[in-house]
C-alpha positions in Angstrom: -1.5 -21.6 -13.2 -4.0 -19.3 -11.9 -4.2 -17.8 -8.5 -6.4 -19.2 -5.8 -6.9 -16.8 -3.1 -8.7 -19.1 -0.8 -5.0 -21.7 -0.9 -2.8 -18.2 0.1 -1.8 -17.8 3.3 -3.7 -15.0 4.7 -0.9 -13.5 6.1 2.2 -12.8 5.0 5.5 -12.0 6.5 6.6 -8.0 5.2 10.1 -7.9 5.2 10.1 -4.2 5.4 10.3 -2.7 9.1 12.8 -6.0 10.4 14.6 -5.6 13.6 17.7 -4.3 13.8 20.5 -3.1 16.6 23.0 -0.3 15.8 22.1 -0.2 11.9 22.2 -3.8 11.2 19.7 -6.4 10.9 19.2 -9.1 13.5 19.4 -11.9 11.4 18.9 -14.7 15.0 15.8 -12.5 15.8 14.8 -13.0 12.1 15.2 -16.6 12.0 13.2 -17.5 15.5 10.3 -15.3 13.7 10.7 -17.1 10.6 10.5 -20.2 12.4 7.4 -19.4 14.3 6.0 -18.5 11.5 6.0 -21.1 9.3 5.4 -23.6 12.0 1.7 -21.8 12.2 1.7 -23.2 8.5 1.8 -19.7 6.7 4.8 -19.5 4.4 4.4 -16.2 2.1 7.7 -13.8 2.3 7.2 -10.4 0.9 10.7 -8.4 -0.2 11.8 -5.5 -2.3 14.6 -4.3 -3.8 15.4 -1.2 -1.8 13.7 -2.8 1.7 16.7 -2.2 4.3 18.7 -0.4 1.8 19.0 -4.2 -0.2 19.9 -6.1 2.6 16.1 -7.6 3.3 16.5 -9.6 -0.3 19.5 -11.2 1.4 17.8 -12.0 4.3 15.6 -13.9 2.5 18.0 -16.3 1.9 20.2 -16.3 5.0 16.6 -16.7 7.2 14.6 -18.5 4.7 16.1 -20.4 1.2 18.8 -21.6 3.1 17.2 -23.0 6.1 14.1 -24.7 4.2 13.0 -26.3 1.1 12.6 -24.1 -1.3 9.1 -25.5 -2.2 7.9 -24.8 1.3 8.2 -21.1 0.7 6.9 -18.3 -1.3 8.9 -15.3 -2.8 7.4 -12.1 -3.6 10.0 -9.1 -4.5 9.3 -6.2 -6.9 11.0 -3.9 -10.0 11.5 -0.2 -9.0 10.8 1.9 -11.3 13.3 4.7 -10.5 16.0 2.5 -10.7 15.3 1.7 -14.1 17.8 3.8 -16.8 17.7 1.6 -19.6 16.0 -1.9 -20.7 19.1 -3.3 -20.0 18.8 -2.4 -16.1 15.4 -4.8 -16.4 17.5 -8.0 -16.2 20.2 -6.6 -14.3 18.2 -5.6 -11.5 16.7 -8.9 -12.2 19.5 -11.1 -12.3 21.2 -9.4 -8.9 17.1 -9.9 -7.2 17.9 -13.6 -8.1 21.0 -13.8 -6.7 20.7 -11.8 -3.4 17.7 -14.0 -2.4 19.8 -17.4 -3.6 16.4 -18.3 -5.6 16.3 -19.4 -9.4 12.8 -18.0 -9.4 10.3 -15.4 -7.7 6.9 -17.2 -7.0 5.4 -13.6 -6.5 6.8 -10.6 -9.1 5.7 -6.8 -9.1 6.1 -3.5 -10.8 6.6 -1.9 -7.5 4.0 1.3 -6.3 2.9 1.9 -9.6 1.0 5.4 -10.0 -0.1 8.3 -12.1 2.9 10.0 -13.7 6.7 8.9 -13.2 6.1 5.3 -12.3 3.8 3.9 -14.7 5.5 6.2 -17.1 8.5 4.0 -16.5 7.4 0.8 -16.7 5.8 1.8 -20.1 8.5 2.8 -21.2 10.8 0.8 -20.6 8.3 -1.7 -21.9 8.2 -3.9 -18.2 5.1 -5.7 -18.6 5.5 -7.7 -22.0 9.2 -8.3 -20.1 7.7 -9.5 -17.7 5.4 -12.4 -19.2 8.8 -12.9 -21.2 10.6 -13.8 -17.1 7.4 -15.8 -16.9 7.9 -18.0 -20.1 11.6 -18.6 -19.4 10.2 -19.8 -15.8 11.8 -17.2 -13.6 8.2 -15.7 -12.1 5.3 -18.0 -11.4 2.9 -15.0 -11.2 2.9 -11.2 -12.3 1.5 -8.3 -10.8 2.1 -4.6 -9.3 1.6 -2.9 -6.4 -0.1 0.1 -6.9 -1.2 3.6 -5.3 -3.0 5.6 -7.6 -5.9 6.7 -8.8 -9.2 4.5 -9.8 -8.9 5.5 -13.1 -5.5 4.6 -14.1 -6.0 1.1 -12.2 -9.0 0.4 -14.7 -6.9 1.7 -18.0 -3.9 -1.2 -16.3 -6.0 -4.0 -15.6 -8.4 -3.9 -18.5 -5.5 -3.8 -21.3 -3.1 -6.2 -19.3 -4.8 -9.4 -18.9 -1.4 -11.3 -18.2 -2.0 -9.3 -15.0 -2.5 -12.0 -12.1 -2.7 -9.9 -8.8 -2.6 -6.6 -8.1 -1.5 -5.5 -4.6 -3.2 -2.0 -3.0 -3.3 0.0 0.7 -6.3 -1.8 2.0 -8.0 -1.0 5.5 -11.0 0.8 6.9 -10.1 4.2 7.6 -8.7 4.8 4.0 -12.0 3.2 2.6 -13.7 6.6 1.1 -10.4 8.1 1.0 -10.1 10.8 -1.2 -6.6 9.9 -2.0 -5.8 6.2 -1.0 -9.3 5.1 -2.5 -9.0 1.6 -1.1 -12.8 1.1 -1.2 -12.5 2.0 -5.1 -9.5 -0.2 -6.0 -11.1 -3.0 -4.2 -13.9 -2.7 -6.2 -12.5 -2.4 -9.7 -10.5 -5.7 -8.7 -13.3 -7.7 -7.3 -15.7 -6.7 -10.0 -13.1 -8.6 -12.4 -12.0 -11.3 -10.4 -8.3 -10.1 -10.0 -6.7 -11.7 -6.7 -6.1 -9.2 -4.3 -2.7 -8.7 -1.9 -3.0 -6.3 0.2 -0.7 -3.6 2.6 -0.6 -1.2 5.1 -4.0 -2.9 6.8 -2.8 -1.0 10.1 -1.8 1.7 7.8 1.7 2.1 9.3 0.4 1.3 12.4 -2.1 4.0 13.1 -4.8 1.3 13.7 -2.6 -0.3 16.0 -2.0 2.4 18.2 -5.6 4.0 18.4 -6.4 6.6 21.1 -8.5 6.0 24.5 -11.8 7.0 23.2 -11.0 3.9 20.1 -10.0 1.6 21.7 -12.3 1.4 24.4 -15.1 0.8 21.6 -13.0 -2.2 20.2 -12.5 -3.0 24.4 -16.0 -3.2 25.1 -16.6 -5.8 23.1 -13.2 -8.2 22.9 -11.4 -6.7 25.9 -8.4 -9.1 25.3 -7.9 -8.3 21.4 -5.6 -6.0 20.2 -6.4 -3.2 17.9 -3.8 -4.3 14.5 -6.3 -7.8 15.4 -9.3 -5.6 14.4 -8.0 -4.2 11.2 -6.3 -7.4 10.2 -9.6 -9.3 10.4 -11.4 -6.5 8.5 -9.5 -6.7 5.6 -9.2 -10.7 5.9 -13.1 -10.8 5.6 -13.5 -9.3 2.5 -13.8 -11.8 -0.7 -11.1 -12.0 -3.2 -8.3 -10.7 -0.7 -5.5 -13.5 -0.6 -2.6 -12.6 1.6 -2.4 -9.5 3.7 1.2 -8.2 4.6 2.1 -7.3 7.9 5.8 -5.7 8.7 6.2 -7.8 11.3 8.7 -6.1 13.6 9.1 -7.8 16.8 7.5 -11.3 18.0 4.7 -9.7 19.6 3.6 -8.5 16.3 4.2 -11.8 14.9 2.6 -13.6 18.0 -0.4 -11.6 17.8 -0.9 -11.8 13.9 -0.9 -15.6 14.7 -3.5 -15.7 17.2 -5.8 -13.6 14.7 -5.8 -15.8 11.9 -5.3 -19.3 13.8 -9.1 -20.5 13.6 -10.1 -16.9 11.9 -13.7 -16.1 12.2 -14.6 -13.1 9.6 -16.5 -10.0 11.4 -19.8 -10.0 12.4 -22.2 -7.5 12.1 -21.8 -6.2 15.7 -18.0 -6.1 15.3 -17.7 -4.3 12.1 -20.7 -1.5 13.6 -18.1 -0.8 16.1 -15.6 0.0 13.1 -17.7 2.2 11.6 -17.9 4.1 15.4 -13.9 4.4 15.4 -14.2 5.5 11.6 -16.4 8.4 12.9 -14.2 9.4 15.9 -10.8 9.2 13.9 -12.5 11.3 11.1 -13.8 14.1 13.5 -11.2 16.6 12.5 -12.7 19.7 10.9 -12.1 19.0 7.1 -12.4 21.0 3.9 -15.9 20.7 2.7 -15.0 21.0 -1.1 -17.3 18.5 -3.6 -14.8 18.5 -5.9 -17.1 19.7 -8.8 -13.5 21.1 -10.4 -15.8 25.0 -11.1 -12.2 26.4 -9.6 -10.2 24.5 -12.2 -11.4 25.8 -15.7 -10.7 29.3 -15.3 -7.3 29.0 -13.0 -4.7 31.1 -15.0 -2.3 28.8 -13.3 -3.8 25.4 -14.2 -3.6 24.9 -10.3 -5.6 21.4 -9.8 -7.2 23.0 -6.5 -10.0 20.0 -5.5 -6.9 17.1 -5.2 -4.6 20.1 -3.4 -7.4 19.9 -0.7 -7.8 16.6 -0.7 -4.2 16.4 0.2 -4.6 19.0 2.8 -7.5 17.0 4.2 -5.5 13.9 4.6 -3.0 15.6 6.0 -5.0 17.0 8.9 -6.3 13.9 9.4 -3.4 11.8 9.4 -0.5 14.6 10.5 2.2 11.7 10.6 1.4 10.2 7.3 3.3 10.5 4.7 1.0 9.7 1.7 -0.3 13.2 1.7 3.1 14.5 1.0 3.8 11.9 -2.4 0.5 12.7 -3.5 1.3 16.5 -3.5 4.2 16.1 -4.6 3.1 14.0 -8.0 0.2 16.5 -8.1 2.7 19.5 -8.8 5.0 17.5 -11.1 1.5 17.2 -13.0 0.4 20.4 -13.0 1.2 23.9 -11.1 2.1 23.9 -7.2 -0.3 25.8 -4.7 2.7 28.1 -4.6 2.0 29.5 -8.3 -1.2 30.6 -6.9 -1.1 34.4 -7.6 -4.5 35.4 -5.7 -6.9 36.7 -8.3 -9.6 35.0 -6.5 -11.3 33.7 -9.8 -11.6 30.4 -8.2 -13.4 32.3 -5.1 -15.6 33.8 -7.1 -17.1 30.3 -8.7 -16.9 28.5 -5.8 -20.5 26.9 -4.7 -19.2 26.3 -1.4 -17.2 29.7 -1.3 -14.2 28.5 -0.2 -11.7 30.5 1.0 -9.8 29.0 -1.8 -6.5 31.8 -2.0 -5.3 30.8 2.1 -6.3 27.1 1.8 -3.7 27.5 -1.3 -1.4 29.1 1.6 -2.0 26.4 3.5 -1.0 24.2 1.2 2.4 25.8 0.7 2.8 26.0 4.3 2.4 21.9 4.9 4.1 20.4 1.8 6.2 23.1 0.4 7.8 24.6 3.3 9.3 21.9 4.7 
């Protein structure tokens, strides 16, 4: 059965960032959510095997499978891909996913963060995605996908030689758009250009569209004084075609209260609304930025093989966002990939063919000095 994004709920319950008191869960908190929730008629739980250390599978079914029908609910969890030794650990991983959320099947099951290098490395090799149309035929996954967050290219090589591929999920909102690392504008149009149902997370990206500064939010004020910023990014991502569920970590009920009132009676943006996203786009991007094109003249003759344009990207995100950590992962699968900005030895060959002249040697410096000295 194929995937109809318009019957999905358009949101769904992340059951990453739970509340908990001294370490532990609170499973009563959990359950009144759960309960409000589903009595708004949405119904899509999203789960993981290493959310809360394991322990969010088994809230799933202390708060969920064992207080409802079990075809009043969906299940999405996911296969890591570094806790994967052997093809045996496949069905053991499987098997204990199973019986920590007290389900006999997942109606939702990913490759979890797949991306250039180790991941998707992993799942190939450990052969996960014929094994996973296997779980499919013996009726323990309804529908297949990944989550993903890397590059454009690799999602194109995935999707267009997997076609048992059902959904893929990707970091979707609208300050990573035209970013040079998350590329959400990219992936979402690989995806749509071939149909593929779209899930998406982080639409508040962490919560940094939630919490915007003065000069933000009174844009977003001045036009809907009583919504909430997380309301605005929510509804950006909701109005885009082919997007079926959006996750939220819903931490506390007035996240869950306010996700509610956004897509009770949803209206998509209008053309007013989303000119005052581009305004907040433009203030939050302000911060002085590296102006490399990425034309890759500093790359050929690198004795070091040092991949300098995606260093700078990194850098770039990272004085943009200084809290976010997606910088950091990025850097650190670009040096597993190729040399570190620390191998730079400052021959200033890359200088010399720069056609922005760069001061490429300290932006390497730089670079050391944010993800390498840590």
């Amino acid at each position: 059965m194929s995937i109809d994004v318009n019957k999905m709920p358009k949101i769904g319950f992340g059951l990453m960032r739970l509340p908990e008191a001294d370490g532990q869960i609170e499973l009563g908190r959990v359950c009144d959510m759960v309960d409000e929730y589903m009595k708004a008629g949405f119904n899509y739980f999203d789960t993981a095997y290493v959310y809360h250390g394991g322990n969010s599978e088994k809230i799933v079914k202390e708060a969920i499978v064992k207080r409802y029908p079990r075809e009043s609910f969906t299940v999405a969890t996911k296969l890591p891909a570094w806790c994967l030794n052997s093809m045996e650990d496949r069905d053991k991983i499987f098997n204990e996913q199973l019986e920590r959320c007290g389900v006999d099947y997942f109606d939702y099951y990913l490759l979890h963060s797949i991306e250039d290098g180790n991941n998707y490395d992993t799942y190939v090799k450990y052969d996960c995605f014929n094994w996973g149309v296997q779980k499919k035929e013996e009726g323990k996954i309804k529908h297949l996908g990944f989550s993903y967050h890397g590059s454009p290219e690799l999602l194109e090589k995935i999707v267009d030689s997997h076609p048992e591929i059902e959904f893929v999920q990707i970091q979707l909102n609208y300050i990573d758009w035209n970013d040079s690392i998350i590329h959400s504008g990219e992936l979402y149009r690989i995806l749509s250009e071939r149909n593929i149902p779209i899930i998406v997370m982080e639409p508040v990206k962490g919560g940094k569209l939630a919490n915007l500064d003065d000069e933000c939010s009174a844009i977003l004020k001045g036009i809907h004084p009583d919504k909430s910023a997380a309301s605005w990014a929510l509804r950006f991502v909701a109005s885009l075609p082919g997007v079926g569920t959006i996750l939220s970590g819903m931490s506390t009920e007035e996240q869950l209260s306010d996700n509610m009132a956004t897509f009770t009676n949803f209206e998509p943006l209008n053309d007013e609304e989303k000119e005052a996203i581009e305004k907040v786009k433009a203030v939050m991007l302000r911060v002085e930025l590296i102006g490399c094109t990425a034309c890759k003249y500093c790359v050929d003759g690198c004795p070091m093989s040092i991949s300098i344009p995606d260093v700078i990207s990194a850098i770039n995100n990272k004085r943009k966002f200084p809290g976010d950590m997606r910088p950091q992962f990025f850097y650190n699968g670009l040096a597993d990939r190729t040399a570190p900005a620390s191998a730079c030895i400052a021959c200033g060959q890359c200088e010399g063919v720069c056609p922005q002249h760069l001061p490429i040697i300290t932006i390497m410096q730089e670079a050391v000095e944010k993800f390498e000295n840590k």
